[in-house]
DODOTOR-494562 format. One record per residue (C-alpha): residue number from 1; residue in one letter; x, y, z. Coordinates in steps of 0.001 Angstrom, whole numbers. Layout:
N
REC lumlo torti x y z
REC NUM A X Y Z
...
REM end
This chain:
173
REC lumlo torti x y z
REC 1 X 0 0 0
REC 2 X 1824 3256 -1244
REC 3 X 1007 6405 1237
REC 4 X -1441 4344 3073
REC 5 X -3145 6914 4487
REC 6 X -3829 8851 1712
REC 7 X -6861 9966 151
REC 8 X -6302 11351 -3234
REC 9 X -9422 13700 -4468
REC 10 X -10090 16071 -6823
REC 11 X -10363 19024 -4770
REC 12 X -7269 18021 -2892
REC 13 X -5252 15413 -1379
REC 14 X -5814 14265 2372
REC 15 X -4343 11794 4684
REC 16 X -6735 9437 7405
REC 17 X -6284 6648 9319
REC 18 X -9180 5322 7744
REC 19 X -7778 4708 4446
REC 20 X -4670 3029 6523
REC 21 X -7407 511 8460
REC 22 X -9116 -41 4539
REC 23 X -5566 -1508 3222
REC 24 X -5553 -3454 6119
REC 25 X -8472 -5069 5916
REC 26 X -8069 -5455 2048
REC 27 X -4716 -7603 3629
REC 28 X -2474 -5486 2704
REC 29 X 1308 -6293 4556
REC 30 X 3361 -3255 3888
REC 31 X 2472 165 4093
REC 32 X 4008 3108 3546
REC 33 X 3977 6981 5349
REC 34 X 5756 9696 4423
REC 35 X 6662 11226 7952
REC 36 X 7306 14715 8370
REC 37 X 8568 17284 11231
REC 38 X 5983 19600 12676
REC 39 X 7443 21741 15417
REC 40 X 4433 22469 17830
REC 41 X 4868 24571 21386
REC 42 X 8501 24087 21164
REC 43 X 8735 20165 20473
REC 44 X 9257 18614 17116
REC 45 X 6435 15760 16415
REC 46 X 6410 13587 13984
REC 47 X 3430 13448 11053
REC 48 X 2315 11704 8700
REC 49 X 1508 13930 5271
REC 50 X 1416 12565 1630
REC 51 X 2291 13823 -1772
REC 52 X 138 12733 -4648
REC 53 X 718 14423 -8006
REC 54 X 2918 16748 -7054
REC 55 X 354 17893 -4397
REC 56 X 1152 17826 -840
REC 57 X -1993 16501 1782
REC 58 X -3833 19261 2688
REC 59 X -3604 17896 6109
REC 60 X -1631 15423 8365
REC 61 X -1940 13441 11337
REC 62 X 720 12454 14309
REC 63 X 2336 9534 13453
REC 64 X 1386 7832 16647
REC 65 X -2452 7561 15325
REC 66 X -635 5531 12449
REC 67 X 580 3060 14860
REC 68 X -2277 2989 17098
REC 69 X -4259 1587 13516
REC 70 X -1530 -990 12869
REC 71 X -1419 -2124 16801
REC 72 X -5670 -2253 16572
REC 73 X -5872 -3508 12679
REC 74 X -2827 -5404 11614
REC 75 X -2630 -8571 13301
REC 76 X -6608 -9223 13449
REC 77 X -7007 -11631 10921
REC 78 X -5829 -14956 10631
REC 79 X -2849 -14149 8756
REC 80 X 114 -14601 10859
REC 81 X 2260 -12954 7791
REC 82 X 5054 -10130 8779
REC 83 X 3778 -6396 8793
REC 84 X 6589 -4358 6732
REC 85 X 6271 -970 7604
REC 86 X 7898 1773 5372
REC 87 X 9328 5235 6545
REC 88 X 10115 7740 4130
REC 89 X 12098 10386 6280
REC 90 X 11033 13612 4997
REC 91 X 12933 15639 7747
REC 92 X 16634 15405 9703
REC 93 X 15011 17017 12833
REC 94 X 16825 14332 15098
REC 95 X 14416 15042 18159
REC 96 X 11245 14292 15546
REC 97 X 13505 10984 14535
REC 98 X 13860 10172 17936
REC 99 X 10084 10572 18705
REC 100 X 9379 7777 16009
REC 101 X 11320 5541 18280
REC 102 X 9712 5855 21532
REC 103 X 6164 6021 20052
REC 104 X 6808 2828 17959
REC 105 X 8214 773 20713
REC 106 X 5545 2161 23386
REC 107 X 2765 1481 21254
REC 108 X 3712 -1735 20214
REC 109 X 4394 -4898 21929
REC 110 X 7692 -6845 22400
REC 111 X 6037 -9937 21243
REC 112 X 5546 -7687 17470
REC 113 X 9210 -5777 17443
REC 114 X 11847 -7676 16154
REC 115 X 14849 -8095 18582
REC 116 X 18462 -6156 17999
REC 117 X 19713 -9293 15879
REC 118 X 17300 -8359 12828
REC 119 X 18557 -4722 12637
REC 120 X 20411 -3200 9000
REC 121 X 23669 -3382 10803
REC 122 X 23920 -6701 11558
REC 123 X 26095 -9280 10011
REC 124 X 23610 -11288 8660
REC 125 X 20458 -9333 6908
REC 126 X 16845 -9713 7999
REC 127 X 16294 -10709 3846
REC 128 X 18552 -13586 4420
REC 129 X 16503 -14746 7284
REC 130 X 14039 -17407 6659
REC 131 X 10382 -15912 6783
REC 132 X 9413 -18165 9205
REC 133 X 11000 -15970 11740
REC 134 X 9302 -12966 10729
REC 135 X 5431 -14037 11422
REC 136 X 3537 -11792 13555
REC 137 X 6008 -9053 13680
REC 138 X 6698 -5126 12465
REC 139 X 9718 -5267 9686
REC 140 X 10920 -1624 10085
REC 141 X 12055 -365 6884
REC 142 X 13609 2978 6288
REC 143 X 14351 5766 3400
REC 144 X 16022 9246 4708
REC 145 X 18619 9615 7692
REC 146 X 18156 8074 11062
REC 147 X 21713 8290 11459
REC 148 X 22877 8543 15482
REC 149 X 19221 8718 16493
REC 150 X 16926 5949 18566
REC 151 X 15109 5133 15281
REC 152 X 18625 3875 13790
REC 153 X 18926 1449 16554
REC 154 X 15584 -111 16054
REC 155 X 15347 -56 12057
REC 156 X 15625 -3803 9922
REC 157 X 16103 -2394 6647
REC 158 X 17256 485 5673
REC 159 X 16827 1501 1532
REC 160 X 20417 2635 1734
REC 161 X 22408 -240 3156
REC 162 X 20259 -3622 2735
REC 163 X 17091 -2892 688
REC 164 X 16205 -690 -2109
REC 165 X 13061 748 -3168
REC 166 X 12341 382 -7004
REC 167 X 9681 2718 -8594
REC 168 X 7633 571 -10487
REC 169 X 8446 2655 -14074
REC 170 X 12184 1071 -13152
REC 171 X 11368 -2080 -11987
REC 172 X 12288 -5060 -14781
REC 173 X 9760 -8128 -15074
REM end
């Protein structure tokens, strides 16, 4: 599901957890948010706002709300399949960065994070690992820096070091 919580109209592009909890239930098992930095009362938040032909969401909503619809929709059904869930970085504020760290791993439960042996860094990468280890858990994927942050410790693939992202005009049958 590309910008999962998008809802592209004619009058304007806006973004909903709704649409996120319709993939879902449609099964899909990798969606995508382009996260942004809104700095609000002094504190930089994290949100999630969508382009669409070349038009930005006229709207966004706190990332959090994102994972509060994964932790309530995603693991409902009787698939037992992997959740990958895509970051596109569309800000270097570090303390926004850092934010999508604590609010993944509070809202989420140990039994659904993968543990430090699945991160990018490690020796062996998460796509070598048999899929049988990945069933009923969050594969954090990541475009943009996360460099020194808490989100760099908790990421399992990043787009730059074990995973690419192919736009399908590039991709080869």
């Amino acid at each position: 599901s590309n910008q999962s919580c998008l809802v592209p109209g004619t009058f304007g592009n806006y973004v909903t957890c709704k649409a996120l909890e319709v993939a879902l239930a449609a099964g899909a098992r990798l969606v995508d948010f382009d996260v942004h930095a809104l700095i609000q009362h002094g504190a930089a938040l994290p949100v999630v706002q969508s382009t669409w032909d070349n038009r930005k969401a006229l709207n966004h909503i706190p990332l959090e709300d994102c994972w509060s619809t994964l932790r309530d929709n995603a693991f409902h059904k009787k698939t037992s399949d992997p959740l990958l869930v895509h970051l596109n970085l569309k800000t270097n504020n570090i303390e926004a960065i850092d934010r999508i760290a604590f609010s993944f791993m509070s809202t989420f439960s140990n039994a659904q994070i993968l543990d430090p042996g699945f991160s990018y860094k490690a020796r062996q990468s998460i796509v070598e690992k048999p899929l049988c280890q990945l069933m009923n858990k969050i594969v954090l994927i990541v475009t943009g820096d996360c460099a020194h942050t808490r989100l760099d410790q908790i990421v399992n693939i990043h787009t730059s070091s074990n995973g690419v992202i192919i736009e399908e005009t590039k991709a080869h049958h």
